[in-house]
DOPAVEX-789216 format. One line per field, with one value per residue (C-alpha): residue number from 1; z, y negated, x negated. Coordinates in steps of 0.05 Angstrom, whole numbers, plus 5000, padded with zeros to 4 digits. Each point is the difference from the previous one (the first is absolute). Layout:
resi = c(NUM_...)
c3 = c(Z_...)
c2 = c(Y_...)
c1 = c(X_...)
% end
This chain:
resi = c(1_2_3_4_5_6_7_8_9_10_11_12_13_14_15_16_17_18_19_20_21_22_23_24_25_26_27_28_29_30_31_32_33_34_35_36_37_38_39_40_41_42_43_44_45_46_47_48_49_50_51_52_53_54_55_56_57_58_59_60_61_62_63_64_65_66_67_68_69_70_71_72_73_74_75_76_77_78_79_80_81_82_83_84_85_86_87_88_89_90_91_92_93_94_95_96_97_98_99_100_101_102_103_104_105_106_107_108_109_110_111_112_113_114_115_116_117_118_119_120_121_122_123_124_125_126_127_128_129_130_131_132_133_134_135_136_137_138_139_140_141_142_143_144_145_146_147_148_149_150_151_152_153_154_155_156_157_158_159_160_161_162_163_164_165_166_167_168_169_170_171_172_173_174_175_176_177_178_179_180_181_182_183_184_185_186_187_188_189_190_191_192_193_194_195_196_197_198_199_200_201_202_203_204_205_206_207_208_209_210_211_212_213_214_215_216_217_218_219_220_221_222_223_224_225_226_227_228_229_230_231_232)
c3 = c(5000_4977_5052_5002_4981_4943_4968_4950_5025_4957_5019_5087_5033_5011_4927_4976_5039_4972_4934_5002_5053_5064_4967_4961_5048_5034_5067_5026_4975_5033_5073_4980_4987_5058_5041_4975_4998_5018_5055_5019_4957_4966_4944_5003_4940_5041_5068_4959_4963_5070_5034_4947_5001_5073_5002_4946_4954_5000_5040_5057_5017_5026_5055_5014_5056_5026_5028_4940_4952_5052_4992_4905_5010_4993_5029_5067_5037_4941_4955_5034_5021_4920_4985_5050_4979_4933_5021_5043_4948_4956_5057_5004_4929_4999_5051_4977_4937_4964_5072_5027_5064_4982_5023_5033_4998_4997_5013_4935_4996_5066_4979_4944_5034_5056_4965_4977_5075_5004_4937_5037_5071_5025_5063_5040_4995_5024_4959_5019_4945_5018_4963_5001_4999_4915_5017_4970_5024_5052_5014_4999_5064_5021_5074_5007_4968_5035_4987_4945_5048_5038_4999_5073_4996_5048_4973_5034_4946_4949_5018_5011_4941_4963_5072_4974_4919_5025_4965_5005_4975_5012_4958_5034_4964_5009_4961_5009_4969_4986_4946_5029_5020_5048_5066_5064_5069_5022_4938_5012_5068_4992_4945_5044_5055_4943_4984_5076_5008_4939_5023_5060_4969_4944_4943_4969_4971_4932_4987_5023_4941_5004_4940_4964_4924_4967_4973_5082_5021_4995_4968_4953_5016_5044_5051_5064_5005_5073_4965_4947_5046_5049_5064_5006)
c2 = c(5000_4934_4943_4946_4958_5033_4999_4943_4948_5017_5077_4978_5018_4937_4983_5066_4987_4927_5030_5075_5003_5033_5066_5006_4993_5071_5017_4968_4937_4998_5010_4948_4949_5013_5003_4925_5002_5043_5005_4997_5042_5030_4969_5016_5048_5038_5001_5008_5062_5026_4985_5048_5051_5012_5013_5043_4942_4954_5046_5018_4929_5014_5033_4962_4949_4937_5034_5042_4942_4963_5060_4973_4960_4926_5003_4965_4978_4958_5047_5063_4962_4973_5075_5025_4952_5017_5070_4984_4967_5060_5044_4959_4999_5076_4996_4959_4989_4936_4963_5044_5041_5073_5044_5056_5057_5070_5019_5001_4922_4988_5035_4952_4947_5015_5042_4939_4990_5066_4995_4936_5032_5047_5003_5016_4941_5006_4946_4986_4981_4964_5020_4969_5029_5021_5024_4948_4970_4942_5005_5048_4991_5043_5002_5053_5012_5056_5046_5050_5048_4959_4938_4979_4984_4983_4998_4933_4974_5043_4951_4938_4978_5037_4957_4934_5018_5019_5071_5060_5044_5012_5040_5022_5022_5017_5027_5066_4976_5069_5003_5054_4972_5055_4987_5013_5014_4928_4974_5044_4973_4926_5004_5030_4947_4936_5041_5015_4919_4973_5034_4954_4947_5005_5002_5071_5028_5011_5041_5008_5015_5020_4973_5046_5014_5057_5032_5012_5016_5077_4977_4955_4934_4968_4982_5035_4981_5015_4990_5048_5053_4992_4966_4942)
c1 = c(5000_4965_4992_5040_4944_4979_5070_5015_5043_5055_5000_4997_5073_5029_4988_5032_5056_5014_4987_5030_5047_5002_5029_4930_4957_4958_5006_4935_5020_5061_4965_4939_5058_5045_4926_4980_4929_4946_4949_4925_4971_5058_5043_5074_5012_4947_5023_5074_4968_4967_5068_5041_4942_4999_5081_5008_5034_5061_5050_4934_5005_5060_4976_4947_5005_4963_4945_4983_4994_4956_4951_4992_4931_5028_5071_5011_5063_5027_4992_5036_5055_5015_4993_5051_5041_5005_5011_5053_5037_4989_5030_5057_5020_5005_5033_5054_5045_5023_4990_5063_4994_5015_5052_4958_5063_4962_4937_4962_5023_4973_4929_5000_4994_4961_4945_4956_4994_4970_4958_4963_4979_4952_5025_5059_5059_5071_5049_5074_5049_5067_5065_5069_5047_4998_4931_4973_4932_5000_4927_4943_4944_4951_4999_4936_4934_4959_4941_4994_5037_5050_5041_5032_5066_5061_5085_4999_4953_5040_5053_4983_4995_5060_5039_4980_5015_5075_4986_5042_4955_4929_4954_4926_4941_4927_4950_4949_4934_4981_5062_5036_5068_5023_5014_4965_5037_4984_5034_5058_4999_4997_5062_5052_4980_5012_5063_5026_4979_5032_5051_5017_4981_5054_4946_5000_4935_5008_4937_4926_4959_4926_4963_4941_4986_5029_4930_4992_5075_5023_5060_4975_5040_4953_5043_5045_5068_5024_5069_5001_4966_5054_4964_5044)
% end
């Protein structure tokens, strides 16, 4: 990959992209733009390239948080957080259609929407969506992040925010890092307390899902439904 120095000044990124459009330009080019400039030592198509190398490609960054890009010679603070942004952004937009909140009615919806979560951590998270009463989405939190192994987790923080949205339905997920969606006996555990709690509370569980990718999961869905397997 040529430097950015030794490129012409009609072939650099920003150029391209006045010229070209943003469709036409290659993947590096994209992260050197939304990165600005480069660092000590390291000119931005490079630490882009390096960036891109050391996740695998576009959908690795994904998973890659602040501390990871901090570790590209050249990116500090400012940097990371313009990249996380961008990725956030990204997240959200798969997340969501035309701007509308989606109706999460069956479980295949539901891992739909909540498996670019998944896609984007290495570690244990627990997230809370809030439903009316159409199951449609009021909000989507997560309320844990954990250890590869565990994610502490309490009903009261299951609720607290699905409370404050007015929600009649809650939906809880978390995802198994290692890919394989079945459950343990803790997770089996913690999902009839949220469902015994939501219970009093007047806010019904409408699922727990546990998020992993189908090349790991026996079943080849990559997720658990607690519903369809009969454990709420």
């Amino acid at each position: 990959m040529p430097r950015l120095q030794d490129l012409p000044p009609d072939q650099r990124p920003r150029e391209r992209l006045i010229r070209e459009g943003v469709e036409k330009l290659r993947d590096d080019e994209l992260v050197a733009l939304t990165l600005r400039s480069g660092g000590r030592g390291n000119d931005v198509l490079t630490m882009a390239e390096t960036l891109l190398r050391a996740s695998g490609g576009l959908p690795g960054l994904l998973r890659q948080n602040m501390a990871d890009f901090r570790r590209t010679k050249g990116v500090g603070l400012v940097k990371a957080l313009q990249l996380s942004t961008s990725l956030e952004l990204a997240r959200r937009i798969l997340r969501h259609e035309a701007g509308q909140a989606p109706v999460l009615g069956n479980p295949p919806e539901a891992w739909a929407f909540l498996r670019p979560l998944a896609v984007a951590s290495e570690v244990e998270r627990f997230w809370v969506v809030s439903l009316n009463s159409r199951r449609r989405v009021l909000a989507c939190q997560e309320v844990a992040m954990g250890t590869v192994n565990r994610a502490a987790i309490s009903p009261r923080e299951v609720f607290r925010e699905a409370l404050g949205q007015g929600a009649a339905f809650v939906l809880c997920a978390h995802n198994h890092p290692s890919g394989d969606p079945s459950p343990s006996a803790a997770d089996i555990t913690l999902t009839r307390h949220i469902r015994e709690a939501g219970e009093t509370l007047g806010v019904h569980l409408a699922d727990h899902l546990i998020l992993g990718e189908p090349s790991a999961d026996p079943s080849r869905r990559g997720y658990f439904s607690f519903l369809e397997s009969g454990l709420i």
